[in-house]
One Martini backbone bead per residue (centre of mass of N, CA, C, O) as a GRO file, in nm:
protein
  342
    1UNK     BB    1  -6.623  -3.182  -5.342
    2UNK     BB    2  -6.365  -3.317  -5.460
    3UNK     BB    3  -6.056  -3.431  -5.356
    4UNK     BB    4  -5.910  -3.352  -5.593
    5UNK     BB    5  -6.013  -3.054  -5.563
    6UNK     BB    6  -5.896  -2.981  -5.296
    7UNK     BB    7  -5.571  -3.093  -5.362
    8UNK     BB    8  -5.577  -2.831  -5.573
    9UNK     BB    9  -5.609  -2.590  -5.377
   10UNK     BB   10  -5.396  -2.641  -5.164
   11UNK     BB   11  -5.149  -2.627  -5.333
   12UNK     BB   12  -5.210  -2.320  -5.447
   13UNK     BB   13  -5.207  -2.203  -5.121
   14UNK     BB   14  -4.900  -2.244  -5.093
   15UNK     BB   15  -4.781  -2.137  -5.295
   16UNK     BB   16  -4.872  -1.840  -5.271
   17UNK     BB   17  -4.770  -1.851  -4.957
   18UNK     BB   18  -4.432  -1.878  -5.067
   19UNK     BB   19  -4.443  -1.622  -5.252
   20UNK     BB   20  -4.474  -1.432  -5.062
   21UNK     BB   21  -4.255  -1.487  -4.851
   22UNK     BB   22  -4.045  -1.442  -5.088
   23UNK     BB   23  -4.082  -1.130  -5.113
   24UNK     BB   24  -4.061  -1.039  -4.762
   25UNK     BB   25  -3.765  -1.158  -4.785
   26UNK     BB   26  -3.448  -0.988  -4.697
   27UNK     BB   27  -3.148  -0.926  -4.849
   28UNK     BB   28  -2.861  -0.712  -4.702
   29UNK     BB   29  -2.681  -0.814  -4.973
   30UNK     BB   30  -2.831  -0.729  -5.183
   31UNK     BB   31  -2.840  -0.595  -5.523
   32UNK     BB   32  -3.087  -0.489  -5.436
   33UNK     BB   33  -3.268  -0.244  -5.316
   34UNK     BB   34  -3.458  -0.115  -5.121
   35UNK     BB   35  -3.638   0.099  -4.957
   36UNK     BB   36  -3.662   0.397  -4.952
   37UNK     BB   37  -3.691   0.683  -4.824
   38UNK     BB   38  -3.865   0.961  -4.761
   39UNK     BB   39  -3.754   1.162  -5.058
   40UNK     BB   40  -3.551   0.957  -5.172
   41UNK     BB   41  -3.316   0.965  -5.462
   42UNK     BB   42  -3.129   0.667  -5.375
   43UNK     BB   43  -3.251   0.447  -5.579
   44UNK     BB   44  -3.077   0.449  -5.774
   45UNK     BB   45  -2.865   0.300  -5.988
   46UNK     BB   46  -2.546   0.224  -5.952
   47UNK     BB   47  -2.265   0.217  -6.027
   48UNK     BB   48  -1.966   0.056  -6.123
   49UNK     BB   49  -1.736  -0.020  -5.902
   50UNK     BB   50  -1.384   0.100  -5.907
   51UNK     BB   51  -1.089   0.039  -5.863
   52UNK     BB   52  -0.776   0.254  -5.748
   53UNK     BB   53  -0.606   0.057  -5.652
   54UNK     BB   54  -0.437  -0.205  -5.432
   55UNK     BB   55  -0.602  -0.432  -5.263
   56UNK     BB   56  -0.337  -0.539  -5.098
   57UNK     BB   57  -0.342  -0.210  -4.958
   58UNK     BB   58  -0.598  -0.032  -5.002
   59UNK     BB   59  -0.872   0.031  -4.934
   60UNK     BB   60  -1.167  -0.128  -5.025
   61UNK     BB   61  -1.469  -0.207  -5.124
   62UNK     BB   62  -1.732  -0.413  -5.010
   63UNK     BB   63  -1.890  -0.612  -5.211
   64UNK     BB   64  -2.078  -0.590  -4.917
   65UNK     BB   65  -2.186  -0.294  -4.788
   66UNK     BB   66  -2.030  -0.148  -4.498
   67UNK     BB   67  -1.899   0.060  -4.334
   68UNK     BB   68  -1.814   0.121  -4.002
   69UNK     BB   69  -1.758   0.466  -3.790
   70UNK     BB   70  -1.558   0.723  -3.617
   71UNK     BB   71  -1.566   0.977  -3.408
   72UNK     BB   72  -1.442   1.002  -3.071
   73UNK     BB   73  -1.446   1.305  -2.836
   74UNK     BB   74  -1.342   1.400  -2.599
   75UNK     BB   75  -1.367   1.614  -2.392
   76UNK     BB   76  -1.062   1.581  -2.284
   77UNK     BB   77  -0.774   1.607  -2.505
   78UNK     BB   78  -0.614   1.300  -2.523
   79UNK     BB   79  -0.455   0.985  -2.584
   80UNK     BB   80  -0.622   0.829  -2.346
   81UNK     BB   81  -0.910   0.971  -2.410
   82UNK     BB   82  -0.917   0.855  -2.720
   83UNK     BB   83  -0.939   0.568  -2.651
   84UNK     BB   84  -1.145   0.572  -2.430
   85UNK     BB   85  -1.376   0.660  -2.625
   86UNK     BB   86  -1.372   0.407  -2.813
   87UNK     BB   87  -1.393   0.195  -2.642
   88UNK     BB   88  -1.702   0.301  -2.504
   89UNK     BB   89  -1.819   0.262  -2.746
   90UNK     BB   90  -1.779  -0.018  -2.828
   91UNK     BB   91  -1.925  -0.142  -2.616
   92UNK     BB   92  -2.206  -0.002  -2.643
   93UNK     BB   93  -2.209  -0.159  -2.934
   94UNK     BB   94  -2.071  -0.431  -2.925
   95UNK     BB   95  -1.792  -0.339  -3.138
   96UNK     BB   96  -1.603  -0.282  -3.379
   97UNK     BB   97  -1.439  -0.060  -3.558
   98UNK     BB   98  -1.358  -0.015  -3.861
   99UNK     BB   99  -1.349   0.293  -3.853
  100UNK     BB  100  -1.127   0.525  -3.750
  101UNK     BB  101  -1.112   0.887  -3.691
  102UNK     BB  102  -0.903   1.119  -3.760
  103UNK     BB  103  -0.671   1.390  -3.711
  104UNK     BB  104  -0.466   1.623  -3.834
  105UNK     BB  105  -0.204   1.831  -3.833
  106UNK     BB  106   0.030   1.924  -4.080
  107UNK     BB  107   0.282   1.930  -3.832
  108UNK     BB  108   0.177   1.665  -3.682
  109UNK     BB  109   0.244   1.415  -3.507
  110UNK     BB  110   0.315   1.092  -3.693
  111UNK     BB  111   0.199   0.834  -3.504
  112UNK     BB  112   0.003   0.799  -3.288
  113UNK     BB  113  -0.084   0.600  -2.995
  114UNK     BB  114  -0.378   0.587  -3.113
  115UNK     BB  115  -0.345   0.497  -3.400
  116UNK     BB  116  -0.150   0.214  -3.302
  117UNK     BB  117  -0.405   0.096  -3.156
  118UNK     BB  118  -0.641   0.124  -3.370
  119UNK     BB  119  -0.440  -0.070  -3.579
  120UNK     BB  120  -0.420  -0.311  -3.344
  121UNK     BB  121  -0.758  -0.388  -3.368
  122UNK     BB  122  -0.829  -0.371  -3.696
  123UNK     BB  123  -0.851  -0.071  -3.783
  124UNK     BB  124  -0.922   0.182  -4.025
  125UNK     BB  125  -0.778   0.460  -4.087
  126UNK     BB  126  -0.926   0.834  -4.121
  127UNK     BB  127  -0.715   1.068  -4.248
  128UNK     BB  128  -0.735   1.431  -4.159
  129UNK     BB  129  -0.576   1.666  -4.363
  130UNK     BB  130  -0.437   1.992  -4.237
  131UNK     BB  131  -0.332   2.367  -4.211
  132UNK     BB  132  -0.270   2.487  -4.514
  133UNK     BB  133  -0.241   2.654  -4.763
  134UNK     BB  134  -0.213   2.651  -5.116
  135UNK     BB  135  -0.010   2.843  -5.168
  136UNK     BB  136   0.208   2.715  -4.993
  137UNK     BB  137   0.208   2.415  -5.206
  138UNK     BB  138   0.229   2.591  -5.484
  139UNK     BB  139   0.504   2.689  -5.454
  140UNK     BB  140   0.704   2.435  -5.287
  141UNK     BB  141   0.775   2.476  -4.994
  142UNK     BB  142   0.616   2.196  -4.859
  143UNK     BB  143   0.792   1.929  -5.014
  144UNK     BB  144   0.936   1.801  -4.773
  145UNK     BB  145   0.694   1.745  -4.566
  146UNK     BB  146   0.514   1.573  -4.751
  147UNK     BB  147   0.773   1.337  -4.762
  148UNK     BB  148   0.730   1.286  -4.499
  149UNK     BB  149   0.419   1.207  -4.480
  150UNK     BB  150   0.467   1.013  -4.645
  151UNK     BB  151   0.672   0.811  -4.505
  152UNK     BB  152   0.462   0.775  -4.252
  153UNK     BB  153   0.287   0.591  -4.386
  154UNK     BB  154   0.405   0.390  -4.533
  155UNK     BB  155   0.524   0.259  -4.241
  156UNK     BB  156   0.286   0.139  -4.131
  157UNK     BB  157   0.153  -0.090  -4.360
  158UNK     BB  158  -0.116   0.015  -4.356
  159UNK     BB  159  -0.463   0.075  -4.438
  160UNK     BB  160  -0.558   0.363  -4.565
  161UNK     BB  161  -0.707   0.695  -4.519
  162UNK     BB  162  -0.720   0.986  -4.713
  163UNK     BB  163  -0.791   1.359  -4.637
  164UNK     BB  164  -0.730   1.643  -4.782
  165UNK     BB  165  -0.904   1.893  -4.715
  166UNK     BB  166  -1.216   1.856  -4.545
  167UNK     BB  167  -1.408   2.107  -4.650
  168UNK     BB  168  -1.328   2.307  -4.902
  169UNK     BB  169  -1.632   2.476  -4.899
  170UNK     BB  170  -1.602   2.634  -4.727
  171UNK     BB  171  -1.606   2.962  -4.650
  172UNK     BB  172  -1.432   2.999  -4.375
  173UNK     BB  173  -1.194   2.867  -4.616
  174UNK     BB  174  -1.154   3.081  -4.841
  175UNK     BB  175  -0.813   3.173  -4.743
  176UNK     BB  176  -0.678   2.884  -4.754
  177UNK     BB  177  -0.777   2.798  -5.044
  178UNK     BB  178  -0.977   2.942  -5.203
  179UNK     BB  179  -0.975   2.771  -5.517
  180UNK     BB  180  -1.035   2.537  -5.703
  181UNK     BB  181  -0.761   2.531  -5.909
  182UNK     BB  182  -0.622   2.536  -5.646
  183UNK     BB  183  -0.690   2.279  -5.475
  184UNK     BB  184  -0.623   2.082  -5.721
  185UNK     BB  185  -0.339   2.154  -5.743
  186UNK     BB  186  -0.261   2.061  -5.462
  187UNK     BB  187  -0.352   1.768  -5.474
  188UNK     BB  188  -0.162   1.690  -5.696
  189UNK     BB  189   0.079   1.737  -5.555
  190UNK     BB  190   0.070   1.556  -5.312
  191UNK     BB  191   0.022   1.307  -5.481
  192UNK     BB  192   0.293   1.290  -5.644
  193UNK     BB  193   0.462   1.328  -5.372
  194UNK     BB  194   0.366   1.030  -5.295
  195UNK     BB  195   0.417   0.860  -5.558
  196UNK     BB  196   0.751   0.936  -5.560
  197UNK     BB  197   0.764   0.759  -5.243
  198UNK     BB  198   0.508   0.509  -5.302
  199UNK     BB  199   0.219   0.520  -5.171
  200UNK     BB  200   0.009   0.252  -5.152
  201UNK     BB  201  -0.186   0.258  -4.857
  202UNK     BB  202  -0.374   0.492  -5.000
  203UNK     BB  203  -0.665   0.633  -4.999
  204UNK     BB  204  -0.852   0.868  -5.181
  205UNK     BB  205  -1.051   1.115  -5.016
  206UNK     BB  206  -1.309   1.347  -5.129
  207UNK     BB  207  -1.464   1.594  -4.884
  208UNK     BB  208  -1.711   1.790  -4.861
  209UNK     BB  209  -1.999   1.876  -4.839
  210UNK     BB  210  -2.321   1.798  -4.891
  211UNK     BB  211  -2.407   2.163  -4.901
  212UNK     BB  212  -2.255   2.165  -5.218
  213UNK     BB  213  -2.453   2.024  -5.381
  214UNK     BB  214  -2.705   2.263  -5.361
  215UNK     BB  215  -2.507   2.535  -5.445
  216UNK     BB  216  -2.279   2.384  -5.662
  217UNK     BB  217  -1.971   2.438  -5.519
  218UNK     BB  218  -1.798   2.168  -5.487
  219UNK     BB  219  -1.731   2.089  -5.805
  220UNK     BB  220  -1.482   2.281  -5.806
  221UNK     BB  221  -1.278   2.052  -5.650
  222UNK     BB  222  -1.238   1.865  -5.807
  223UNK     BB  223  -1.008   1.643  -5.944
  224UNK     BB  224  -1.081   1.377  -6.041
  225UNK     BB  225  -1.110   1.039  -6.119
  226UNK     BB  226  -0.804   1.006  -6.146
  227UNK     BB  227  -0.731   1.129  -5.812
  228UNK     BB  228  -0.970   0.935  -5.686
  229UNK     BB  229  -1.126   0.709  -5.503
  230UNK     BB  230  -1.309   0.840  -5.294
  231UNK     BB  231  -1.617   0.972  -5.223
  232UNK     BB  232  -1.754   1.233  -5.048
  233UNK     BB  233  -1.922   1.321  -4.711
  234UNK     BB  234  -2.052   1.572  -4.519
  235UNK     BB  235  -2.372   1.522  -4.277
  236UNK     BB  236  -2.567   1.841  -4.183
  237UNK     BB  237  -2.797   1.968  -4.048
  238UNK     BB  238  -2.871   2.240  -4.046
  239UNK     BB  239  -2.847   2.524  -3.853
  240UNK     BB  240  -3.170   2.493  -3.678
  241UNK     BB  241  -3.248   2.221  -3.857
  242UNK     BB  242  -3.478   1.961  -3.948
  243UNK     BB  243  -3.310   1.766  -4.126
  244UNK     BB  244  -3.278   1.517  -4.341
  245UNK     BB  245  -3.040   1.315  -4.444
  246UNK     BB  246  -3.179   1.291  -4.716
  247UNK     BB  247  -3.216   1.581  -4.810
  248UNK     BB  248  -2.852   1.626  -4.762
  249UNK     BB  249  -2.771   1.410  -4.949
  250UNK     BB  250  -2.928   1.388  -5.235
  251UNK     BB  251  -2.732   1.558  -5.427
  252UNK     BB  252  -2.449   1.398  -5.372
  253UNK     BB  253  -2.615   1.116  -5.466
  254UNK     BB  254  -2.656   1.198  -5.748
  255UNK     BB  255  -2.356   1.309  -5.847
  256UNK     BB  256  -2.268   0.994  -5.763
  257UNK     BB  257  -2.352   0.850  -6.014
  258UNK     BB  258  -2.136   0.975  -6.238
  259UNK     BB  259  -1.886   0.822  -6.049
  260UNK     BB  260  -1.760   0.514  -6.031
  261UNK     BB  261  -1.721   0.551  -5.708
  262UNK     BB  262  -1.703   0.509  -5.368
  263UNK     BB  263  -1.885   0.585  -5.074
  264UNK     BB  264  -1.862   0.845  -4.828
  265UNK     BB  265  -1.957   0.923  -4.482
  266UNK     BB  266  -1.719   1.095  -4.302
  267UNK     BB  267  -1.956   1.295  -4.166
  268UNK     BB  268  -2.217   1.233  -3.918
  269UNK     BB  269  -2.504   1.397  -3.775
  270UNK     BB  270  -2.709   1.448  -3.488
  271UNK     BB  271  -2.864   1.702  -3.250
  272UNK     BB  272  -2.936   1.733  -2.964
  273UNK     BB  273  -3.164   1.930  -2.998
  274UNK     BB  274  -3.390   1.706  -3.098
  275UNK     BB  275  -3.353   1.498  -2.934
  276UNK     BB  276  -3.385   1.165  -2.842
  277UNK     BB  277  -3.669   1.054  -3.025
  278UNK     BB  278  -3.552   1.212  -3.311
  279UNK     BB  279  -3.250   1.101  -3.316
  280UNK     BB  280  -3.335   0.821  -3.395
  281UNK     BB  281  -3.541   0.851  -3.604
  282UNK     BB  282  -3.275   0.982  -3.800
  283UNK     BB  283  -3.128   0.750  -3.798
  284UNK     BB  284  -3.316   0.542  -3.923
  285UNK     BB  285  -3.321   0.694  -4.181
  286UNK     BB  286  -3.028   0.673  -4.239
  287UNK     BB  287  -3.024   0.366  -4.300
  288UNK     BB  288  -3.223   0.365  -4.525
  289UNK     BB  289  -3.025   0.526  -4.739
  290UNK     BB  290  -2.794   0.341  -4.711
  291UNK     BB  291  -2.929   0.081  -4.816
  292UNK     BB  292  -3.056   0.188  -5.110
  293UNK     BB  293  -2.729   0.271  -5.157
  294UNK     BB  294  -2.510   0.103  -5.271
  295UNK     BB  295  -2.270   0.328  -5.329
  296UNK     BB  296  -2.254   0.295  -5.011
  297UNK     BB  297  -1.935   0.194  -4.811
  298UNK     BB  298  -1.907   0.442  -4.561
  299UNK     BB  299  -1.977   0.493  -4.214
  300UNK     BB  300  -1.954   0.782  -4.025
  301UNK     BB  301  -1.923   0.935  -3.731
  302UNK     BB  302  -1.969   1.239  -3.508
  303UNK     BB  303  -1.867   1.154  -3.176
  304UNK     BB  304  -1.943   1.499  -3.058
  305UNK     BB  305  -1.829   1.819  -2.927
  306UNK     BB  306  -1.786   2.127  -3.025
  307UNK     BB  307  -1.680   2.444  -2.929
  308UNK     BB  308  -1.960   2.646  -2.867
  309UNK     BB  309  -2.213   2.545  -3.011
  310UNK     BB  310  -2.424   2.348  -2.881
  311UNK     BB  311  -2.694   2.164  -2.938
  312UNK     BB  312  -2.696   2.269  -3.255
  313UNK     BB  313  -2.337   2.105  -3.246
  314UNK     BB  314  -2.435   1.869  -3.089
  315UNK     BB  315  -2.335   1.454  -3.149
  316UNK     BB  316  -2.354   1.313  -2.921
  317UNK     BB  317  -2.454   0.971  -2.752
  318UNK     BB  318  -2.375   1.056  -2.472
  319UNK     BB  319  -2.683   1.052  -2.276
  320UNK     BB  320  -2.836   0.892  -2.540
  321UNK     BB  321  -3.018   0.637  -2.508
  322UNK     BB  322  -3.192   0.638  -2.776
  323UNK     BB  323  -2.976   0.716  -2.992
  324UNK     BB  324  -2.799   0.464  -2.858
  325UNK     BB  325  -2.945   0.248  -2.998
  326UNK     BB  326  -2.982   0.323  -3.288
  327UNK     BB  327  -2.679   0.278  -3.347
  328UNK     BB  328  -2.629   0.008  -3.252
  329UNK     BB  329  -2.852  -0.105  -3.445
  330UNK     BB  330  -2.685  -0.097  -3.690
  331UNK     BB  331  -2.410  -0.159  -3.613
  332UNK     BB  332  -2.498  -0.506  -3.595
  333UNK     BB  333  -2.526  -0.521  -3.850
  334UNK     BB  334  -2.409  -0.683  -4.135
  335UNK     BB  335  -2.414  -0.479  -4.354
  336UNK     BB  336  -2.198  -0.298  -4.106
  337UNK     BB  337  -2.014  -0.614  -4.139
  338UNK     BB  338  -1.828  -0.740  -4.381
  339UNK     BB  339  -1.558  -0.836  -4.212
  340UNK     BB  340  -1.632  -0.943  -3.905
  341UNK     BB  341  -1.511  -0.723  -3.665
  342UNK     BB  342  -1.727  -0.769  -3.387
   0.00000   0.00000   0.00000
């Protein structure tokens, strides 16, 4: 073999050796999707999301990412010991919540000092607001309440997401939603009398179950792409059930791909019962899913114990080593810390 032609095959195995690592090395910013989860078909590609707020006023989707965040319920409640529950998780992962979750009850006093706390640190709160009928909004009777709870948002001047009444697919709220024609009524009287008192700073996201996306339910909740800024679901394997994320979501972002708004995961857990490291590899599956799915835009955990509840309705990751390593684990990365707030 001549010199030149040694060095002529030298060169073609390193080109090779080139291409190989660059096709293996992946970029979490990528617009093009990783490799979806197995049963997974969160891979198709995602519509052009639009803004439809201000983005100088009200959280908009990341250009590159999503966001990550939680509910973090302690086990008795106060004002101290939610701001404590969120402390312990936030050093436990090592970084600040992009968003921190909170509940208000329909005349609960509002912003409590856990809120303006949570927002002087720089988090943007998901503020889940309910607790009375349709037909009471649809009356006009609670129209001074709206505009007052308007009032009070407003005045925060910081962007913040608003739910209200999330899982109105509940069977077992329905009693208080009644029907789709009721609660899209009510969300749109909520809306307009938002509107008409300014309020700028908040987005609105439209919140069903995810197993309401399998038998159908759910969207006929829909207010429609002008009235919801963000689309979500809550995300929880059934009860009893060893259900993957990816199973339980599949539905809801099919559904979501047909909607040009950024996606958020509003809740999900998985249940103590799965044990420790069937919870981990779980959460891992589920980072998997959101990273395939370009249009999700926002990941919220639910890390409480409802009560009554039991092993498979308690989703806590307190004295969960394996589960909150794989929580970490996310949390640290990149991808969901778009905004470098950890």
């Amino acid at each position: 073999m001549t010199g030149r032609l040694r060095l002529l095959i030298a060169g073609l195995v390193c080109l090779v050796v080139a291409a190989v690592a660059a096709a293996v090395v992946t970029d979490p910013f990528s617009s093009s999707p990783g490799p979806p989860s197995a049963g997974s078909s969160s891979s198709a590609p995602a519509p052009q999301v639009t803004t439809t707020v201000n983005p100088a006023l009200a959280p908009t989707p990341p250009t590159r990412g999503a966001f990550f965040g939680a509910w973090v319920g302690p086990d008795v409640f106060t004002q101290a010991n939610e701001i404590g529950a969120v402390d312990s998780l936030q050093q436990q992962i090592g970084r600040k919540l992009s968003i921190v979750h909170t509940y208000v009850k329909w005349r609960a006093p509002f912003p409590t000092p856990s809120d303006m706390t949570f927002l002087s640190q720089g988090s943007t709160l998901l503020i889940s607001w309910a607790g009375t009928a349709t037909r009471e909004i649809n009356s006009g009777a609670d129209d001074s309440w709206i505009r007052t709870r308007a009032r009070q948002i407003k005045a925060l001047g910081k962007p913040v997401f608003l739910e209200w009444r999330w899982e109105m697919d509940r069977p077992n709220l329905r009693s208080q939603v009644r029907s789709g024609v009721d609660y899209v009524a009510a969300w749109d009287r909520i809306r307009a009398i938002f509107a008409a008192v300014g309020v700028h700073n908040a987005a609105w996201v439209w919140c069903p179950l995810a197993q309401g996306f399998s038998d159908g339910r759910a969207a006929a909740y829909y207010p429609g792409d002008d009235q919801v800024d963000w689309i979500c679901a809550d995300a929880y394997p059934a009860y009893g059930s060893h259900a993957s994320f990816a199973s339980t979501v599949d539905p809801f972002l099919s559904w979501a791909s047909h909607h040009d708004k950024p996606v958020m995961i509003g809740e999900f857990g998985v249940p103590e019962s799965f044990g420790g490291q069937q919870r981990a590899q779980w959460l891992r599956a589920a980072q998997q899913v959101v990273l395939a799915d370009r249009q999700i835009k926002a990941l919220v955990y639910f890390d409480a114990n409802p009560l009554g509840q039991g092993p498979a309705g308690s989703y806590s990751l307190g004295g969960d080593a394996a589960a909150l390593s794989a929580f970490r684990s996310i949390a640290r990365q990149p991808y969901f810390n778009p905004a470098g707030t950890g």
